[in-house]
C-alpha angles and dihedrals in degrees: 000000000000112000111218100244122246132196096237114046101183088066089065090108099038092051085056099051086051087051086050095049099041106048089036081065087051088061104263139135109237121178099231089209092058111025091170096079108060076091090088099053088052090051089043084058090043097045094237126149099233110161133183099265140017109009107178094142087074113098115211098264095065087044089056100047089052094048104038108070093041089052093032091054099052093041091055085050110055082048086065093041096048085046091055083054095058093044087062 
């Protein structure tokens, strides 16, 4: 399975913790051991056939749909969390 790649490697564990964390608050059941795959459960409510391996078949869109809320919630969350910095 290919890993997106991050700038800073060594934040790999922290960025899934922060996955964990924020799509557990929006209400989903995410195996701490293995975040990545709460991908599947957001393309199973969007009746989407995402399968473990190669998935060509998906146009963008479903791959954005499936991506989307998992990336645009962290990212929304680590706003919140830089604007709480500044307010210190």
């Amino acid at each position: 399975m290919a890993k997106n790649k991050i700038l800073v490697p060594e934040a790999r564990e922290q960025l899934n913790q922060l996955k964990t964390n924020v799509m557990k608050e929006k209400g989903y059941h995410v195996d701490e051991n293995h975040p990545e795959n709460i991908k599947y459960e957001i393309a199973r409510e969007q009746n989407i056939p995402l399968k473990k391996g190669y998935n060509g078949q998906l146009t963008s869109e479903q791959a954005g749909k499936i991506g989307g809320p998992i990336g645009g919630n962290m990212v929304k969350e680590m706003i919140k969390m830089a604007q709480q910095q500044l307010q210190k």
